[in-house]
N, CA, C and O atoms as a MOPAC input file, in Angstrom:
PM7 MOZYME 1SCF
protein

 N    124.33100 1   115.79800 1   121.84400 1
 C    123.25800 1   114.81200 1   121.79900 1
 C    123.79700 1   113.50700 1   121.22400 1
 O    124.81300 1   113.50400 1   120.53000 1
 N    123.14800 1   112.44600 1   121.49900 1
 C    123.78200 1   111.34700 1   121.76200 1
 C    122.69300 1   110.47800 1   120.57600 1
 O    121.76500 1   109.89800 1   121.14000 1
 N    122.71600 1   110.36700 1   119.33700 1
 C    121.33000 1   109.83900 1   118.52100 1
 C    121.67800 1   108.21500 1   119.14200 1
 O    120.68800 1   107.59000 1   119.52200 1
 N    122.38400 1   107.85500 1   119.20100 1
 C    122.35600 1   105.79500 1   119.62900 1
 C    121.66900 1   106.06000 1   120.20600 1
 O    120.69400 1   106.03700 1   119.45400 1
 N    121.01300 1   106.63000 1   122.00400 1
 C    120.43400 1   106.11900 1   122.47700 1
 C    118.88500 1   106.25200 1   122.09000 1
 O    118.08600 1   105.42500 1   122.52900 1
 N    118.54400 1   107.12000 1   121.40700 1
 C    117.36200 1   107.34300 1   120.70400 1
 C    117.24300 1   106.30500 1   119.93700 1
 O    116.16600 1   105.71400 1   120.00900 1
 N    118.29700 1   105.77000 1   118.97800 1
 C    117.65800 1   104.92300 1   117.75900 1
 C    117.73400 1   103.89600 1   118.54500 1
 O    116.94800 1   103.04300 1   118.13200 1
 N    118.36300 1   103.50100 1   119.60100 1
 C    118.19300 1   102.13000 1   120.54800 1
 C    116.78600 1   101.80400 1   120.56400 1
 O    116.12700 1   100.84200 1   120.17200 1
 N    116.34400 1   103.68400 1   121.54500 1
 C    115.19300 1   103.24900 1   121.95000 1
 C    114.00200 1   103.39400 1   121.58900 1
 O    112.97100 1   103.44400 1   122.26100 1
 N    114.23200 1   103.48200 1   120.12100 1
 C    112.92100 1   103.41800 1   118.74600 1
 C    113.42600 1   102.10000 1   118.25800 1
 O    112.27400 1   101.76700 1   117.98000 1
 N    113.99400 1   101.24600 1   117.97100 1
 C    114.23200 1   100.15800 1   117.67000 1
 C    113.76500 1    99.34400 1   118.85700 1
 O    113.22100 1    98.37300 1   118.33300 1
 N    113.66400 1    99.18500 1   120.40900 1
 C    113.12500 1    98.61000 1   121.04900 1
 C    111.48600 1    99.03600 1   120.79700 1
 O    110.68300 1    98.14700 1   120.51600 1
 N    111.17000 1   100.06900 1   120.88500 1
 C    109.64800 1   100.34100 1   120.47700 1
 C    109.23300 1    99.38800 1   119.40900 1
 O    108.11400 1    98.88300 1   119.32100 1
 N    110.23000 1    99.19100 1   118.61500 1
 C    109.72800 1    98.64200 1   116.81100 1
 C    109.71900 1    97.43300 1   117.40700 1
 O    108.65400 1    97.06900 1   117.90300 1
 N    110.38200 1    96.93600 1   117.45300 1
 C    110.46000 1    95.54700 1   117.95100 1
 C    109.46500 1    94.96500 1   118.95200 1
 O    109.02300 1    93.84700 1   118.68700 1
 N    109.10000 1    95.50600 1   119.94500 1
 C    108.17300 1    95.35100 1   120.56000 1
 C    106.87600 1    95.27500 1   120.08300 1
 O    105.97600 1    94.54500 1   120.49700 1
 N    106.84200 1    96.17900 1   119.07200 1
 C    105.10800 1    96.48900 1   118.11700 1
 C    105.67100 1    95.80400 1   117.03200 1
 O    105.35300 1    96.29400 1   115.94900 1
 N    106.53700 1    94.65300 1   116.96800 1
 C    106.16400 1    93.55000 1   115.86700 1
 C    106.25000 1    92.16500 1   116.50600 1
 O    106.12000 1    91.21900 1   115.72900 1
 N    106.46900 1    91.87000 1   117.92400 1
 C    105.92800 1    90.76800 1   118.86200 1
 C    104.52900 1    91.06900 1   119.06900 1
 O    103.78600 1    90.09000 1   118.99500 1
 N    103.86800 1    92.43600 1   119.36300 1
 C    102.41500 1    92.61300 1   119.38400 1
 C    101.92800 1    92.28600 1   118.51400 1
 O    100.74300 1    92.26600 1   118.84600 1
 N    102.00900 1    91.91100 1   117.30200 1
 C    101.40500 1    91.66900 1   116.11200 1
 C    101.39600 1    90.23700 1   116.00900 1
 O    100.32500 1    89.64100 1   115.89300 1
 N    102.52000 1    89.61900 1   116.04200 1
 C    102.53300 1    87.91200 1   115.86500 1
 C    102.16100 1    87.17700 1   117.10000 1
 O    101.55100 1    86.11700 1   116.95200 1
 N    102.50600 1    87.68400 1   118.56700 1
 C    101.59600 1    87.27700 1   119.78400 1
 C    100.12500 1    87.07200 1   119.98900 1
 O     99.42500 1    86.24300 1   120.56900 1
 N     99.94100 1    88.14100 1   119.29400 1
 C     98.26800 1    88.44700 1   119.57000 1
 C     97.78200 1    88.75100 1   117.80000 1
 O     98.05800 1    89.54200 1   116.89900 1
 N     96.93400 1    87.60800 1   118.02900 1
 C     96.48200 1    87.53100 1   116.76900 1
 C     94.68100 1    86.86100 1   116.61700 1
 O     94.12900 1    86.06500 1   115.85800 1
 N     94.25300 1    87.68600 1   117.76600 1
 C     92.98700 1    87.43200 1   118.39300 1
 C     92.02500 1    88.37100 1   118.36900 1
 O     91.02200 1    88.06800 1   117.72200 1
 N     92.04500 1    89.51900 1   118.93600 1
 C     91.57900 1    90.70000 1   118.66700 1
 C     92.40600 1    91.91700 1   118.40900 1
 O     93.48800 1    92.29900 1   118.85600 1
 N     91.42700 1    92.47800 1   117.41600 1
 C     91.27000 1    93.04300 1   116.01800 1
 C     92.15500 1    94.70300 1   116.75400 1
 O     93.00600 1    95.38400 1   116.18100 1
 N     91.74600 1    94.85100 1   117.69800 1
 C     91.99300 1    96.32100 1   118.05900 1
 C     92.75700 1    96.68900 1   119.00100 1
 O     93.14800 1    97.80300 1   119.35200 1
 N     93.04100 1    95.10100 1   119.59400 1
 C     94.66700 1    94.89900 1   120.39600 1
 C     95.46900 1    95.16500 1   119.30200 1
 O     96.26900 1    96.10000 1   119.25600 1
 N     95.24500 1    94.24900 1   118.29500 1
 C     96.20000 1    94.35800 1   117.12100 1
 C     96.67000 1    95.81600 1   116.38000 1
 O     97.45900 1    95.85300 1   115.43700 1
 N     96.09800 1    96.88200 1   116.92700 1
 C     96.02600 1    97.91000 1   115.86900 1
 C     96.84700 1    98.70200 1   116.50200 1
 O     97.51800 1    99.50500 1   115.85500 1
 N     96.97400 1    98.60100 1   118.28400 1
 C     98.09900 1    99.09100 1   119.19500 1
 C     99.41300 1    99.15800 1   118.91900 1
 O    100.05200 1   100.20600 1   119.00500 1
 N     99.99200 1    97.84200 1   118.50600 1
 C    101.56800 1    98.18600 1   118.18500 1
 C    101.75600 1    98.23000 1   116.97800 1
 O    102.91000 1    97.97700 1   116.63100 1
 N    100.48900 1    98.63700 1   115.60300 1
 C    100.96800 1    99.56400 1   114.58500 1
 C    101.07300 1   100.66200 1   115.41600 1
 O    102.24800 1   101.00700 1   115.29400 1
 N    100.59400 1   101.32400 1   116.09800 1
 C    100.81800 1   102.82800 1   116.83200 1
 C    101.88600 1   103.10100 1   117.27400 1
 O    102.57900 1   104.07200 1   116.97100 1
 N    102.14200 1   102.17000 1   118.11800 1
 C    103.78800 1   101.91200 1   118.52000 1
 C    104.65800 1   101.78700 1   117.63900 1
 O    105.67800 1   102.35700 1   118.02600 1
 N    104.83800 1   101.17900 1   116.30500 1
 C    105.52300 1   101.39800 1   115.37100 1
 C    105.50000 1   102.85600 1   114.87200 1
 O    106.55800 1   103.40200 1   114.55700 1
 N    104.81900 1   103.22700 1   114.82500 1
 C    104.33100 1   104.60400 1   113.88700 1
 C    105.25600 1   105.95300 1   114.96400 1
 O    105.99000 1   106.85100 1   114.55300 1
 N    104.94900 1   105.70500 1   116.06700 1
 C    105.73700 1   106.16800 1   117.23600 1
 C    107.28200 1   105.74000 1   116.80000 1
 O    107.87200 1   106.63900 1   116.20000 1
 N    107.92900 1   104.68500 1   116.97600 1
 C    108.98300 1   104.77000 1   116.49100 1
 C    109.86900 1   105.33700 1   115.51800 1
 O    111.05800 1   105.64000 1   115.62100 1
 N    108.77300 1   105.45900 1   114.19100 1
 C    109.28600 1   105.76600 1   113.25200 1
 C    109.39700 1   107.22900 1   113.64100 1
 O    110.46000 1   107.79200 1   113.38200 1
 N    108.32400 1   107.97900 1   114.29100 1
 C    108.45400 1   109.79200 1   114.16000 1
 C    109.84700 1   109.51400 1   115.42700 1
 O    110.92400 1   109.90900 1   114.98000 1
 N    109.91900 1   109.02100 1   116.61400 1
 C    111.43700 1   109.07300 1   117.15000 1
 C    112.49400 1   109.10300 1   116.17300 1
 O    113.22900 1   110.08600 1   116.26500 1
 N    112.72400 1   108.38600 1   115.38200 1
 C    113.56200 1   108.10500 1   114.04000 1
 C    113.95600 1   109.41500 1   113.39700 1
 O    115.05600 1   109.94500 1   113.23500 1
 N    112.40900 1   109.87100 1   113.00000 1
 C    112.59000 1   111.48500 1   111.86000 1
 C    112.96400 1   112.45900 1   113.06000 1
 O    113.67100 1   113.31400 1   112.52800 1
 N    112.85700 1   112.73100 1   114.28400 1
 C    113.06100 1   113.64900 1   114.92300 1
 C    114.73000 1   113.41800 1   115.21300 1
 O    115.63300 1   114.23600 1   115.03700 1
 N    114.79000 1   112.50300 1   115.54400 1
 C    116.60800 1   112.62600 1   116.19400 1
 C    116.98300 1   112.41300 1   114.89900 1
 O    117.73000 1   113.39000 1   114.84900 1
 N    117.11200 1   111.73800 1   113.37300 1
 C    117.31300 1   112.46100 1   112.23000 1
 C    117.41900 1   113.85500 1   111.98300 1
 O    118.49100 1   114.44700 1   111.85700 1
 N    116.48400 1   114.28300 1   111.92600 1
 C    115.99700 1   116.02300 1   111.98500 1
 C    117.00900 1   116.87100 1   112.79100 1
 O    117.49700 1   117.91400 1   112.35600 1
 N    117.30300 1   116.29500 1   114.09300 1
 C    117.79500 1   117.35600 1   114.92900 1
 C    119.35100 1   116.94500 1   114.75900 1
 O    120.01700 1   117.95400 1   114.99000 1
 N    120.17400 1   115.85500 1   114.44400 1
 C    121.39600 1   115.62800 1   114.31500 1
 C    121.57300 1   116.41600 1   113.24100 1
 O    122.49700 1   117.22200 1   113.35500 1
 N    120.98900 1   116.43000 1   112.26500 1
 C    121.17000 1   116.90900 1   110.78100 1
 C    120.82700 1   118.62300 1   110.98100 1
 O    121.01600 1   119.16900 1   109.89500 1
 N    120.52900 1   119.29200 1   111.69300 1
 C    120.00800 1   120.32600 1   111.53500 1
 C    119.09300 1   120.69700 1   110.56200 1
 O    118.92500 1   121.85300 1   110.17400 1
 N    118.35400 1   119.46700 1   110.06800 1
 C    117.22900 1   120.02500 1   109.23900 1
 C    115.71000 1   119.71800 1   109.37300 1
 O    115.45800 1   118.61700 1   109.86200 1
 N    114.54700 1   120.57700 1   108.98800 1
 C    114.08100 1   121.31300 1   109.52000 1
 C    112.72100 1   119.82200 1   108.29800 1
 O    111.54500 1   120.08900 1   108.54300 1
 N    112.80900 1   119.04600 1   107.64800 1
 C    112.21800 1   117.70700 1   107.29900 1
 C    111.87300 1   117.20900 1   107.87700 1
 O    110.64900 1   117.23800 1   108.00400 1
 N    112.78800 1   116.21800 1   108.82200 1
 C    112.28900 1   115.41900 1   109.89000 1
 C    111.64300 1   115.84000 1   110.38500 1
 O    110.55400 1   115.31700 1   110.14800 1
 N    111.55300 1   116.85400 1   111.28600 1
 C    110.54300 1   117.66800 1   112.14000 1
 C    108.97000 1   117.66800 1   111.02300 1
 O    107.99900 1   117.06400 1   111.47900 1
 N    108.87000 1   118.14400 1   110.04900 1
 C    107.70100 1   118.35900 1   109.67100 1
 C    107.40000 1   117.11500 1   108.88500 1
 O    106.34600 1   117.27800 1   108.27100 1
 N    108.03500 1   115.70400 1   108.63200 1
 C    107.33000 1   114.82300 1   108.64200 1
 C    107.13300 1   114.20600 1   110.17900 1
 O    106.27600 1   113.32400 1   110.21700 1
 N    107.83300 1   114.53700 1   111.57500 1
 C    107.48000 1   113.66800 1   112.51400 1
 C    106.30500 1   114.14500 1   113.09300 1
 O    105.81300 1   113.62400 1   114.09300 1
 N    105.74000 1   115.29000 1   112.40800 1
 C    104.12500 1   116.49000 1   112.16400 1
 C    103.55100 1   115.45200 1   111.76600 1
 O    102.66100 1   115.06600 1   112.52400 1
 N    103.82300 1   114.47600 1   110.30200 1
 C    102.39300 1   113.78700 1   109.54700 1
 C    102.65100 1   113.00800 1   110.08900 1
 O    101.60800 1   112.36000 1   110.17800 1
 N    103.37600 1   112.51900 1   110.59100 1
 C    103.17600 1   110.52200 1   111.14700 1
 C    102.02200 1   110.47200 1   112.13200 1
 O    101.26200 1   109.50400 1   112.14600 1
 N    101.87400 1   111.55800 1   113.00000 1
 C    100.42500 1   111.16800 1   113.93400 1
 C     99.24600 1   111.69700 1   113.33800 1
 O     98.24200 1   111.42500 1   113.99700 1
 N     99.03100 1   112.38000 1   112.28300 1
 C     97.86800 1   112.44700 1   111.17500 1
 C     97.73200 1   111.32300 1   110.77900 1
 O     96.82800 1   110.60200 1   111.20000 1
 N     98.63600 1   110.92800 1   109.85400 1
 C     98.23100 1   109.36400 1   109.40300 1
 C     97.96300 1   108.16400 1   110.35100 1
 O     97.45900 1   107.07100 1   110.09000 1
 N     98.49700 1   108.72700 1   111.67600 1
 C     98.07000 1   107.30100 1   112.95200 1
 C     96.76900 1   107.52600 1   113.20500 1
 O     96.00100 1   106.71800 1   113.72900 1
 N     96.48500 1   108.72400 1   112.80300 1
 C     94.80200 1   109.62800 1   113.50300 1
 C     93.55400 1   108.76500 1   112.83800 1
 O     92.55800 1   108.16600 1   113.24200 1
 N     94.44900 1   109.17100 1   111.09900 1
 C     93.67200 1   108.37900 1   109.91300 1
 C     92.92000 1   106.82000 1   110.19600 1
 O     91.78200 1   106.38500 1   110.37600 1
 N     94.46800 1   106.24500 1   110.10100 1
 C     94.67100 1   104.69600 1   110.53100 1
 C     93.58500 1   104.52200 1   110.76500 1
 O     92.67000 1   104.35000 1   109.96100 1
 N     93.52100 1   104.55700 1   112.55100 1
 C     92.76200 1   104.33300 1   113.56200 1
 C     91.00900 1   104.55600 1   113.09600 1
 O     90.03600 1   103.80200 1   113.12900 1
 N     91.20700 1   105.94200 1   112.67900 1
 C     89.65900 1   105.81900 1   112.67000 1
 C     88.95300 1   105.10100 1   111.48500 1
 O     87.76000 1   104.79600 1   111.48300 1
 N     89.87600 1   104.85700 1   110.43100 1
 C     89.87500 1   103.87900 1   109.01100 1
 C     89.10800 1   102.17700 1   110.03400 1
 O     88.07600 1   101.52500 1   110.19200 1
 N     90.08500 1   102.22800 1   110.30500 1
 C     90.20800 1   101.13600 1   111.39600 1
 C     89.31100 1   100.44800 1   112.61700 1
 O     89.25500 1    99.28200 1   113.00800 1
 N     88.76400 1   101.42200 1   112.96800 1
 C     87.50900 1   101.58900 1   113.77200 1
 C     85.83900 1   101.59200 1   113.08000 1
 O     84.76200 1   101.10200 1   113.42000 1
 N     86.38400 1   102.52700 1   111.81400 1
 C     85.01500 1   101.98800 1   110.96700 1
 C     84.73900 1   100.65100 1   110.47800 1
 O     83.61200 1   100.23200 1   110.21200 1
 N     85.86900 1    99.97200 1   110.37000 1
 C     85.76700 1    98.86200 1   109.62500 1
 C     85.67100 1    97.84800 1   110.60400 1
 O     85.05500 1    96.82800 1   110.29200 1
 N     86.18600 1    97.94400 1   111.77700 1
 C     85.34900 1    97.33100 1   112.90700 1
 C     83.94600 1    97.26900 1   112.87200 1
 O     83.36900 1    96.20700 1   112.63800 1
 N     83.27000 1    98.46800 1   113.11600 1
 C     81.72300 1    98.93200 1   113.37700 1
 C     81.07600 1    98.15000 1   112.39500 1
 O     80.20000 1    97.33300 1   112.67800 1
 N     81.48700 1    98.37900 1   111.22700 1
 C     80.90400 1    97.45900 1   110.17800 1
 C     80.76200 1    96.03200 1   109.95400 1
 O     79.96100 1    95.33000 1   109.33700 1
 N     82.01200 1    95.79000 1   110.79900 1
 C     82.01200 1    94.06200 1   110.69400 1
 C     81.54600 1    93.32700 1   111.69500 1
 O     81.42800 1    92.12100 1   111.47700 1
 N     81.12000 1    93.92800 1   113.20000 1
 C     80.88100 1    93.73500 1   113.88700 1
 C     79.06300 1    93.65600 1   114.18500 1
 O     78.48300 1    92.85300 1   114.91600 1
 N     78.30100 1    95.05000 1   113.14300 1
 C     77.55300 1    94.73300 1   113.00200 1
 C     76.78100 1    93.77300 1   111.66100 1
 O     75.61600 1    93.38500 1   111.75300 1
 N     77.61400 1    93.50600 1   110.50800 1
 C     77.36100 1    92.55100 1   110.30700 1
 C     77.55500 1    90.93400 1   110.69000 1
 O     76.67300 1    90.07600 1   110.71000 1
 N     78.72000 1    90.80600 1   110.93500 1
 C     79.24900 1    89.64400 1   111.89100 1
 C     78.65400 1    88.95900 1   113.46100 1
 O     78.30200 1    87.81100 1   113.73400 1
 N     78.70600 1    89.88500 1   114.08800 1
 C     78.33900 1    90.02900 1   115.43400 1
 C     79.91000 1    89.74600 1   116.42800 1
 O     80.18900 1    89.41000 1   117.57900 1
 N     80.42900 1    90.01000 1   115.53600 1
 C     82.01600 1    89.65200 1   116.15200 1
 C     83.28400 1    90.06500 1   115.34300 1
 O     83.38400 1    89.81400 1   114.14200 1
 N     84.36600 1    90.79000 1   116.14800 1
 C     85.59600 1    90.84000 1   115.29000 1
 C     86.67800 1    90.03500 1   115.64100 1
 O     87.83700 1    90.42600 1   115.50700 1
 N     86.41900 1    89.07800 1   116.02300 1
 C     87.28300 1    88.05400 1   115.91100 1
 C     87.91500 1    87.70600 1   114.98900 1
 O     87.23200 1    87.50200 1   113.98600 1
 N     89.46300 1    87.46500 1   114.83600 1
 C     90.42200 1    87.31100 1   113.70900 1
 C     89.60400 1    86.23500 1   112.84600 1
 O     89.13500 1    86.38000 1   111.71700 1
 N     89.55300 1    84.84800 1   113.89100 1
 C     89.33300 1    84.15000 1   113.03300 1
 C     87.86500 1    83.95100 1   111.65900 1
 O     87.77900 1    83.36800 1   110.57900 1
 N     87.26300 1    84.50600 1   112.20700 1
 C     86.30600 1    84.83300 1   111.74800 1
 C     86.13300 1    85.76000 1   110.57300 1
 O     85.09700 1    85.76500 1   109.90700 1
 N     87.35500 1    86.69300 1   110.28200 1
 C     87.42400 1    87.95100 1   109.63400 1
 C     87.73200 1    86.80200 1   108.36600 1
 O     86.85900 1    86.77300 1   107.49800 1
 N     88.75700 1    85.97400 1   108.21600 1
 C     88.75800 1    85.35000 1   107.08200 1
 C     87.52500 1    84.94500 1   105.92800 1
 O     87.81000 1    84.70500 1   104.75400 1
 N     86.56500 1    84.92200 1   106.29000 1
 C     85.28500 1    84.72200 1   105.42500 1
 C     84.99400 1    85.67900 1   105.12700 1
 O     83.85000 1    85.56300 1   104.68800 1
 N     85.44100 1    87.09700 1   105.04000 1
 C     84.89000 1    88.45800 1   104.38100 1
 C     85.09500 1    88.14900 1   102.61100 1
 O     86.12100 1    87.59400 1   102.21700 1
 N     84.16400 1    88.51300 1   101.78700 1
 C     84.33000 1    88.19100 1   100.63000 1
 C     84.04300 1    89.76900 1   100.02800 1
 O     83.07800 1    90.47100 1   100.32900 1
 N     85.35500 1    90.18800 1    98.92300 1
 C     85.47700 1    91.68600 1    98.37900 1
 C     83.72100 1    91.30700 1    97.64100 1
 O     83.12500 1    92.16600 1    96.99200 1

């Protein structure tokens, strides 16, 4: 097994889901896509880690990385619902006037 071309092609994933982030900076839930894609990269990362190394870690953290993407998202989605029905919009620019 060959790990370069894996970490190539989790480093193009990463990279890609951090142009999604500074490109689009408009809506709220476009934006939340290439954290996913990052999060994806990273479990590529722990798995070809895991399997070069013969150990048996990587594998059971590249298990929690899509729990915590599961989390994310629906963290993420509530806090939409909420702002949307108070707001009437999740528009970035708009999100700036939220007061803790």
């Amino acid at each position: 097994m060959d790990p370069i071309k894996y970490f190539t092609f989790s480093m193009i994933i990463s990279i890609s889901g951090i142009r999604g982030i500074l490109l689009n900076r408009r809506n709220i839930p476009i934006m939340s896509m290439p954290i996913e894609s990052m999060l994806l990269a990273v479990n590529v990362n722990f798995l070809v880690f895991s399997v070069s190394s013969d150990d048996m870690m990587g594998q059971s953290f590249g298990s929690l990385v899509p729990t915590v993407a599961v989390a994310e998202s629906a963290i993420g989605l509530a806090i939409f619902v909420i702002t949307f029905r108070v707001r009437g919009t999740i528009a970035v620019e708009f999100i700036n006037s939220i007061q803790g």
